[in-house]
N, CA, C and O atoms as a printed pandas DataFrame, in Angstrom:
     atom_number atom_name residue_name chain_id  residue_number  x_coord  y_coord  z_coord
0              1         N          UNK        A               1  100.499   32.387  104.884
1              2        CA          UNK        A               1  101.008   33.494  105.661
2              3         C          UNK        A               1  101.142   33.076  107.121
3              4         O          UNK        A               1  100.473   32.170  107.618
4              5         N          UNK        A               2  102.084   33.822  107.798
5              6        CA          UNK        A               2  102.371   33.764  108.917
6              7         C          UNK        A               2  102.185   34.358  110.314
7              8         O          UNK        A               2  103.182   34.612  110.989
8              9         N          UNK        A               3  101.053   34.573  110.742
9             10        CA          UNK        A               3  100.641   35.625  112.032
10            11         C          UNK        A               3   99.614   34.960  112.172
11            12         O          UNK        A               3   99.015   34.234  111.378
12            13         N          UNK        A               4   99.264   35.442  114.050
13            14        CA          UNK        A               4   98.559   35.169  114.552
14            15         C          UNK        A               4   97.170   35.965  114.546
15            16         O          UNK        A               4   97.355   37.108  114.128
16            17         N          UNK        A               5   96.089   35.760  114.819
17            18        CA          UNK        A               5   94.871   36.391  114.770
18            19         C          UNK        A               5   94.659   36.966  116.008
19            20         O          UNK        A               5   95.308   36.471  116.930
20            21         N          UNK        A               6   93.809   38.019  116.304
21            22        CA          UNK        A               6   93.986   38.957  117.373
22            23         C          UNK        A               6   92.582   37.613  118.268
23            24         O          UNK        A               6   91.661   37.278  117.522
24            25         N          UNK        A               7   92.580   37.156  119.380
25            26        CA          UNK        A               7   92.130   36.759  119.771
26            27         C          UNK        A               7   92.141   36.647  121.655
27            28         O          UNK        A               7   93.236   36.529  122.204
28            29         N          UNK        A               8   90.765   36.700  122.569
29            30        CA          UNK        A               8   91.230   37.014  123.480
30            31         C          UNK        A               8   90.956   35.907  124.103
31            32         O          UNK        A               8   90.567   34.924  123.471
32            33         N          UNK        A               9   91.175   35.881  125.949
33            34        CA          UNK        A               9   91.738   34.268  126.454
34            35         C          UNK        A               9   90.000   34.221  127.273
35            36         O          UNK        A               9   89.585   33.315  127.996
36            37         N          UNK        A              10   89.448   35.155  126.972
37            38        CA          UNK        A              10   88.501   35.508  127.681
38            39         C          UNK        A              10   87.493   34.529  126.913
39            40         O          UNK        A              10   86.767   33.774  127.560
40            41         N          UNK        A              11   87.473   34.558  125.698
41            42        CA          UNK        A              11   86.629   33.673  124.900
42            43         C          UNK        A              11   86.406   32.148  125.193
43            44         O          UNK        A              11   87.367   31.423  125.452
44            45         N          UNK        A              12   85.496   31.812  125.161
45            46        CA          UNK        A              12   85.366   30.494  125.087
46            47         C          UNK        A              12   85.779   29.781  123.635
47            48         O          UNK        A              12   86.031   30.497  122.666
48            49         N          UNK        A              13   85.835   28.227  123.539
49            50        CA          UNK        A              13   86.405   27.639  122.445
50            51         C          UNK        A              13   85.974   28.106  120.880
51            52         O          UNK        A              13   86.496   28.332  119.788
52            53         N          UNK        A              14   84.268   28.087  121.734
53            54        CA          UNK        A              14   83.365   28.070  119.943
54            55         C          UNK        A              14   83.811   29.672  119.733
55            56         O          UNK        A              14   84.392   29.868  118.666
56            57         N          UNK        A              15   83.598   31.029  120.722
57            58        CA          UNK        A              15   83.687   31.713  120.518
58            59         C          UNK        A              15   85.033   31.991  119.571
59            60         O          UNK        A              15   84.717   32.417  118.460
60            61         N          UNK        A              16   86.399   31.846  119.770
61            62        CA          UNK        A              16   87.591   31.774  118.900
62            63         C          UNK        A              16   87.127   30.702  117.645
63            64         O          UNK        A              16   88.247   30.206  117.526
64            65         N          UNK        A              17   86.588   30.221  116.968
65            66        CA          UNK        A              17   86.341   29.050  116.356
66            67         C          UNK        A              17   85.577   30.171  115.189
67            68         O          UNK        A              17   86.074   30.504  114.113
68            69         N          UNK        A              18   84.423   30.563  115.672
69            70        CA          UNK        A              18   83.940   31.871  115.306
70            71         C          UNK        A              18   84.442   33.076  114.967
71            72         O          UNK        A              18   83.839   33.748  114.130
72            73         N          UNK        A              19   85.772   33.607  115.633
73            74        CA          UNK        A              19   86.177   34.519  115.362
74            75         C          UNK        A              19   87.405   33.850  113.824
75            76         O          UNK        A              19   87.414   34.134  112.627
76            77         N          UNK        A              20   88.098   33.096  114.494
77            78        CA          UNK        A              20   89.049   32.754  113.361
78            79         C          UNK        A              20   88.190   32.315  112.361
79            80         O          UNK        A              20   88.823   32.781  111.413
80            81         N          UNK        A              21   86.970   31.626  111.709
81            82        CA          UNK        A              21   86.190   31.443  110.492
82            83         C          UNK        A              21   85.984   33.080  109.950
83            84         O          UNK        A              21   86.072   33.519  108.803
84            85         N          UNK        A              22   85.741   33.644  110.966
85            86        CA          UNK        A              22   85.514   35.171  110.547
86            87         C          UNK        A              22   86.931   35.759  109.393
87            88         O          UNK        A              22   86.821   36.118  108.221
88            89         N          UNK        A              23   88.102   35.684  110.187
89            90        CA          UNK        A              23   88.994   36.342  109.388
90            91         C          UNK        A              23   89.399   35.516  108.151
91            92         O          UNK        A              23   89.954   36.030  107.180
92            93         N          UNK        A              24   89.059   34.066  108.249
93            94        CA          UNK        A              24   88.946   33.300  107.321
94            95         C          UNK        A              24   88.445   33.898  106.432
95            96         O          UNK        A              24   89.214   34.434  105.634
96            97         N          UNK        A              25   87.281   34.009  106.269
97            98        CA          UNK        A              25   86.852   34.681  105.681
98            99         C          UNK        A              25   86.765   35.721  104.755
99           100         O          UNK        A              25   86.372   35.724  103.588
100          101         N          UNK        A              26   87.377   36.959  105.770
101          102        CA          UNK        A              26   87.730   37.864  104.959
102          103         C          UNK        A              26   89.273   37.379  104.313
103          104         O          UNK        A              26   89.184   37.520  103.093
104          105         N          UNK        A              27   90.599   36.881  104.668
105          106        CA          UNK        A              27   91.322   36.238  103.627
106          107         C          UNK        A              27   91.115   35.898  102.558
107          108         O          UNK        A              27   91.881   36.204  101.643
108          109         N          UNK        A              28   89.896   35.086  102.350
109          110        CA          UNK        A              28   89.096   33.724  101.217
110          111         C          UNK        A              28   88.659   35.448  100.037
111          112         O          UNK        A              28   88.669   35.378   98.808
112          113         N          UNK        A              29   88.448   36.311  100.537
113          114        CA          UNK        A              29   87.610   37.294  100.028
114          115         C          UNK        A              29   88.585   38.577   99.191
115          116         O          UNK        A              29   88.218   39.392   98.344
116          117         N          UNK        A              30   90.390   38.289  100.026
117          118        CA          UNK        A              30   91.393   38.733   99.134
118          119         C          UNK        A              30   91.953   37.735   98.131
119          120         O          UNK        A              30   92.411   37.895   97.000
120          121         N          UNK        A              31   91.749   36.485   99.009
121          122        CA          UNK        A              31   92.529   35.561   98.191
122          123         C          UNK        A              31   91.912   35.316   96.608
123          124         O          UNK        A              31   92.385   35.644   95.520
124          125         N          UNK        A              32   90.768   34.666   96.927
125          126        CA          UNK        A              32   90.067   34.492   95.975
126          127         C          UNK        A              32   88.496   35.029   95.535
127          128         O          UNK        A              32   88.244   35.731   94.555
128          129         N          UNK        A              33   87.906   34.711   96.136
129          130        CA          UNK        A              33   86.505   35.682   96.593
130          131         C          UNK        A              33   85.607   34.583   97.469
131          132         O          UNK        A              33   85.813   33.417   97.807
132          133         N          UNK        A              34   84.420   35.600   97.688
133          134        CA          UNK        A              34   83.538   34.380   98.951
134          135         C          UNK        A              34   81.859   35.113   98.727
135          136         O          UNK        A              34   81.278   36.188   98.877
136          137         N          UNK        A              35   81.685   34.157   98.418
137          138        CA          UNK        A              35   79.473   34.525   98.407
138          139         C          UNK        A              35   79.522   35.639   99.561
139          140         O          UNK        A              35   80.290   35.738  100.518
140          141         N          UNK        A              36   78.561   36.363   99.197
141          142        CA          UNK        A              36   78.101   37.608  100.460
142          143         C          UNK        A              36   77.570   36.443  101.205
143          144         O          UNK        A              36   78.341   35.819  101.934
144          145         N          UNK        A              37   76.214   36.055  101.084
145          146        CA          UNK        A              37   75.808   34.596  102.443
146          147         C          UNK        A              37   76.562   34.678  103.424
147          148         O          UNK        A              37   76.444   35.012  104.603
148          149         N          UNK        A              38   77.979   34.048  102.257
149          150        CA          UNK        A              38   78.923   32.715  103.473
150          151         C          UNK        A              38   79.883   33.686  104.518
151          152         O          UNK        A              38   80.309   33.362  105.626
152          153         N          UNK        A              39   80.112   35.217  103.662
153          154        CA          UNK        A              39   80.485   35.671  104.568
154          155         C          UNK        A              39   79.769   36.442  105.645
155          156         O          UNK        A              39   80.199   36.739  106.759
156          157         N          UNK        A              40   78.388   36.761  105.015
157          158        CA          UNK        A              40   77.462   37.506  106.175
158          159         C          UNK        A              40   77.395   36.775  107.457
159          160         O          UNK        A              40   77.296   37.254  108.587
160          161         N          UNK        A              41   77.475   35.333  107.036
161          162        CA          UNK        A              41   76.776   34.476  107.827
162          163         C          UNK        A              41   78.116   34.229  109.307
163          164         O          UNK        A              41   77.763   33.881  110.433
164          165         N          UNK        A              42   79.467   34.484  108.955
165          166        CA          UNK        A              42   80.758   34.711  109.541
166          167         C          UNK        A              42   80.485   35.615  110.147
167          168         O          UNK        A              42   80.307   35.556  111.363
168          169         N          UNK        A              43   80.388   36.617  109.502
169          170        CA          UNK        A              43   80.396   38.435  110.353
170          171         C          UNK        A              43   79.530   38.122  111.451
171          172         O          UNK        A              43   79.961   38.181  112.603
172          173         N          UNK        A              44   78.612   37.868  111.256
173          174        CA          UNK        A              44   77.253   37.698  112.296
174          175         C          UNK        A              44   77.772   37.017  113.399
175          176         O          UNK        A              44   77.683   37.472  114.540
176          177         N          UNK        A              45   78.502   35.569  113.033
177          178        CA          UNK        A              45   78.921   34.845  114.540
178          179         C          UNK        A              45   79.766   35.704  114.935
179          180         O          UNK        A              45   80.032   35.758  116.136
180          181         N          UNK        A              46   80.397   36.595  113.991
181          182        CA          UNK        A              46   81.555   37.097  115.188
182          183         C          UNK        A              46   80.951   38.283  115.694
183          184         O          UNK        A              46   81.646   38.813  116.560
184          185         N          UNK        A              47   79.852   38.892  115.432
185          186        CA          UNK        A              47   79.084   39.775  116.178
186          187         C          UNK        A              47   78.735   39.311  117.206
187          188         O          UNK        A              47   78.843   39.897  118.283
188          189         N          UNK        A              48   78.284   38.242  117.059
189          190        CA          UNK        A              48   77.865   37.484  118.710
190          191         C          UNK        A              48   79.127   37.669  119.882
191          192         O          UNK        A              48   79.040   37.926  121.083
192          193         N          UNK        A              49   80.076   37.479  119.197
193          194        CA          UNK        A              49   81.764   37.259  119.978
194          195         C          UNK        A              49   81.862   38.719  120.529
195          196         O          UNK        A              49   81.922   39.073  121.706
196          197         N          UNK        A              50   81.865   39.557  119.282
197          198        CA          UNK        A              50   82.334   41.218  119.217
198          199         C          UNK        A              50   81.374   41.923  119.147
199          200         O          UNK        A              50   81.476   42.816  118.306
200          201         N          UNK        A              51   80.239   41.875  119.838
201          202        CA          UNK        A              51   79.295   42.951  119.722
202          203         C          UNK        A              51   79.434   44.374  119.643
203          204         O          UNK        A              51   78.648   45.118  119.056
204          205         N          UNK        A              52   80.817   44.840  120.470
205          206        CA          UNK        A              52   80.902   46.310  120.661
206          207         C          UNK        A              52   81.451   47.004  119.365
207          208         O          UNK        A              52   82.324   46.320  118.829
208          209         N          UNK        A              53   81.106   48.451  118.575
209          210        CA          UNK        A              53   81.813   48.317  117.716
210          211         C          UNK        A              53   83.418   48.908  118.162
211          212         O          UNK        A              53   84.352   48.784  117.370
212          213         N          UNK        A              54   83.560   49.423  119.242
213          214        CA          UNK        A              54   84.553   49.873  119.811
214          215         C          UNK        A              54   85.581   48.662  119.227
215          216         O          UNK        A              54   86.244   48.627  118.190
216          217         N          UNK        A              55   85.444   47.744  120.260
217          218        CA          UNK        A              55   86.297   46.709  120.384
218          219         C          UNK        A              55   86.272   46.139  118.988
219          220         O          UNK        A              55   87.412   45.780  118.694
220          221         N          UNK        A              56   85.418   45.920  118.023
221          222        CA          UNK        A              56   85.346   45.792  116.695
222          223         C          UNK        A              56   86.542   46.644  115.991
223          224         O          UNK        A              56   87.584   46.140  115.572
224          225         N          UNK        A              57   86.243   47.871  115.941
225          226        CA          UNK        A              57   87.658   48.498  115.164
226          227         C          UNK        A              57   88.630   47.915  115.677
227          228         O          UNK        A              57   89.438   47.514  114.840
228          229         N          UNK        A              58   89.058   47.555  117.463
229          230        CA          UNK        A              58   90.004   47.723  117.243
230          231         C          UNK        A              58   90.699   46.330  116.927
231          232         O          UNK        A              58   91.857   46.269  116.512
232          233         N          UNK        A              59   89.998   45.352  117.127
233          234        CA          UNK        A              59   90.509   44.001  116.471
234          235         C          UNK        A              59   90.385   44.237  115.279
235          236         O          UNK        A              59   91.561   44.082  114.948
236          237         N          UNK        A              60   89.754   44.551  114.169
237          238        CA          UNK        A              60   89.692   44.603  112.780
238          239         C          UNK        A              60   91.659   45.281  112.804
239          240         O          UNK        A              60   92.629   44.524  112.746
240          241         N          UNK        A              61   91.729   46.645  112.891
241          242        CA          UNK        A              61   92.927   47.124  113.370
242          243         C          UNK        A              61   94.392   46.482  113.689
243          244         O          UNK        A              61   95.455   46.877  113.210
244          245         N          UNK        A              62   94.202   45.350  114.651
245          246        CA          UNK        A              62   95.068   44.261  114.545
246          247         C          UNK        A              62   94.890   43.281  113.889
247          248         O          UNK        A              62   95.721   42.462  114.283
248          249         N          UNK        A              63   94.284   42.847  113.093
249          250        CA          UNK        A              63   94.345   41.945  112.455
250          251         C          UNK        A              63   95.128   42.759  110.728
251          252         O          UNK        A              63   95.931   42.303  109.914
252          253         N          UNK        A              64   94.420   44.023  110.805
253          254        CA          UNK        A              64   95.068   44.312  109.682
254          255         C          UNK        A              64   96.812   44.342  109.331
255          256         O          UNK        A              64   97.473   43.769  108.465
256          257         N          UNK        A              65   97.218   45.381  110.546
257          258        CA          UNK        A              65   98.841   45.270  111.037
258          259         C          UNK        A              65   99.276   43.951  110.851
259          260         O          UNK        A              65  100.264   43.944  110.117
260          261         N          UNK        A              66   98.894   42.679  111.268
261          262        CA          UNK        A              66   99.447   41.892  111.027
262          263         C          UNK        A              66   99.303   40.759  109.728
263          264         O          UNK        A              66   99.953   39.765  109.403
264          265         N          UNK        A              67   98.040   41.490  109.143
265          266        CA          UNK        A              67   97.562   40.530  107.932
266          267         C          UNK        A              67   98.065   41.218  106.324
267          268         O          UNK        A              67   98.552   40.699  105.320
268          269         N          UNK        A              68   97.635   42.758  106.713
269          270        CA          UNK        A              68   97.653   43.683  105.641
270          271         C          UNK        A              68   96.130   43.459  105.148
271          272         O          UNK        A              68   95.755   44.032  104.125
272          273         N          UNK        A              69   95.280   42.648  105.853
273          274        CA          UNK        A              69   93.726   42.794  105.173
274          275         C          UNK        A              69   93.191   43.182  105.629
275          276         O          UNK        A              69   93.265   42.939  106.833
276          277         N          UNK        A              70   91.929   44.338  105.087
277          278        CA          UNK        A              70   91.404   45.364  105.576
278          279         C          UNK        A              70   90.101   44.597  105.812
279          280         O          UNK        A              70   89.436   44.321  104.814
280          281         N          UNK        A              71   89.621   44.187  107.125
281          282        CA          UNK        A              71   88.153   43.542  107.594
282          283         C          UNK        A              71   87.208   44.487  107.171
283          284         O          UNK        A              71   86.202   44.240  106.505
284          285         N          UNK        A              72   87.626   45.735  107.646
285          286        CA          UNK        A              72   86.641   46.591  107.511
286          287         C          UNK        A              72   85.861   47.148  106.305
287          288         O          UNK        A              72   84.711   47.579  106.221
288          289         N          UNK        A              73   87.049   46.975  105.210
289          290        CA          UNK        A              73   87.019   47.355  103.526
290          291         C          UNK        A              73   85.366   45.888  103.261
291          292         O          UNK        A              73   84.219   46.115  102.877
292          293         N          UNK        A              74   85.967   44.639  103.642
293          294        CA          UNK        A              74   85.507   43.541  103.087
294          295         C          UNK        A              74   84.069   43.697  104.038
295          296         O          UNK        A              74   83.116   43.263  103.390
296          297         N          UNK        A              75   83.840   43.981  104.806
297          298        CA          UNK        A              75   82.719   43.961  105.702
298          299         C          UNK        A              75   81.823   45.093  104.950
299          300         O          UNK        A              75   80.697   44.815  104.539
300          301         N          UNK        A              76   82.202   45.948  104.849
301          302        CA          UNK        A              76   81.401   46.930  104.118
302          303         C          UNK        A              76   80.579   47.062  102.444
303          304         O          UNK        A              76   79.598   47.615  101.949
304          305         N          UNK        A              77   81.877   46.032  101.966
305          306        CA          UNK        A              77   81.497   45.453  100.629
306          307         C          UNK        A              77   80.203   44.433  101.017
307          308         O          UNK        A              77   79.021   44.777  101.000
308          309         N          UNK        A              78   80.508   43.637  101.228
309          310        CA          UNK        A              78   78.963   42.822  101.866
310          311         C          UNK        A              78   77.994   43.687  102.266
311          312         O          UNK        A              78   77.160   43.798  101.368
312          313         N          UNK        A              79   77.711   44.415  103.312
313          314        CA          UNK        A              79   76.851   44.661  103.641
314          315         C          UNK        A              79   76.185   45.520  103.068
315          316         O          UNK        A              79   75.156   45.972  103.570
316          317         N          UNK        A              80   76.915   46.118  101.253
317          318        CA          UNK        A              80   76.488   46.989  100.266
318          319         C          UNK        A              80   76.011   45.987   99.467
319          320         O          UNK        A              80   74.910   46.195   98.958
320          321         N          UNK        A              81   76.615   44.854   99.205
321          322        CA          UNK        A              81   76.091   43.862   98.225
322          323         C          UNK        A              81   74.468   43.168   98.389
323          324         O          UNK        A              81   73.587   43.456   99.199
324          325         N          UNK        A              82   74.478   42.280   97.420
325          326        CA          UNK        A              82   73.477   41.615   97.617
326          327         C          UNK        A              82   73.660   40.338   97.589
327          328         O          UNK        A              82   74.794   40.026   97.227
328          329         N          UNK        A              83   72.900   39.401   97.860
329          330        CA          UNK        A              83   72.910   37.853   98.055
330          331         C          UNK        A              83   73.351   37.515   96.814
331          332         O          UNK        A              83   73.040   38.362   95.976
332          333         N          UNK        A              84   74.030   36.483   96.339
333          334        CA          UNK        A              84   74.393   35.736   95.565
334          335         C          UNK        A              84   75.754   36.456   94.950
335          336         O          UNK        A              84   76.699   35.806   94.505
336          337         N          UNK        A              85   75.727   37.187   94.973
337          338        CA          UNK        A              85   77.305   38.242   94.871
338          339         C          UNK        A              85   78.158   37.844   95.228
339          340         O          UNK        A              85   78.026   37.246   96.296
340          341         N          UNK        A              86   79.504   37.889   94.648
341          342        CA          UNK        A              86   80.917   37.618   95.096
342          343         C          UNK        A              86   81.626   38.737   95.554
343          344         O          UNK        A              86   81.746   39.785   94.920
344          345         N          UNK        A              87   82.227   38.442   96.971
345          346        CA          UNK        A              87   82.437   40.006   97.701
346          347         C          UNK        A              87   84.030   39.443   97.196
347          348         O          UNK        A              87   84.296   38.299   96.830
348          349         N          UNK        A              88   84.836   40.434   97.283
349          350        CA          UNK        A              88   86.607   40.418   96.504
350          351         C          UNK        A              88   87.399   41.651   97.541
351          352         O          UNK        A              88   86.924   42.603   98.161
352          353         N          UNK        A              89   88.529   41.237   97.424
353          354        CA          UNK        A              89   89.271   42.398   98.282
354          355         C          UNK        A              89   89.996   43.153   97.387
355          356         O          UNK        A              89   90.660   44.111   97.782
């Protein structure tokens, strides 16, 4: 697919590095599926990045418009799941 990830200039390197593994992530989780872990362990760095949940919706928000994948759907599945689980979109 073709689009860019909502990302700001404000970030430092690792910080974008972090955020894009993040939406990775949730992709890997429509595409095919992804361990709760590997993606908890994503969400979390990008909490470090996105602490606010403000600003959280609203990047989840753009990323969806331009992805059609719902972060928020896949984030919520995890954090209902349990370890060793395959989270799916």
């Amino acid at each position: 697919m073709e689009y860019n990830y909502p990302l700001s200039h404000h970030w430092t390197t690792e910080e974008i590095i972090d955020v894009v593994n993040f939406f990775q992530a949730v992709e890997m989780a429509y595409e095919k599926d992804i361990k709760r872990e590997k993606f908890m362990n994503a969400y979390r760095a990008f909490k470090k990045v996105v602490p606010s949940m403000a600003e959280e919706k609203t990047i989840f928000k753009e990323f969806q418009d331009v992805s059609g994948f719902s972060s928020y759907k896949i984030v919520k599945a995890a954090k209902e799941g349990n370890d060793g689980e395959l989270i799916k979109g």
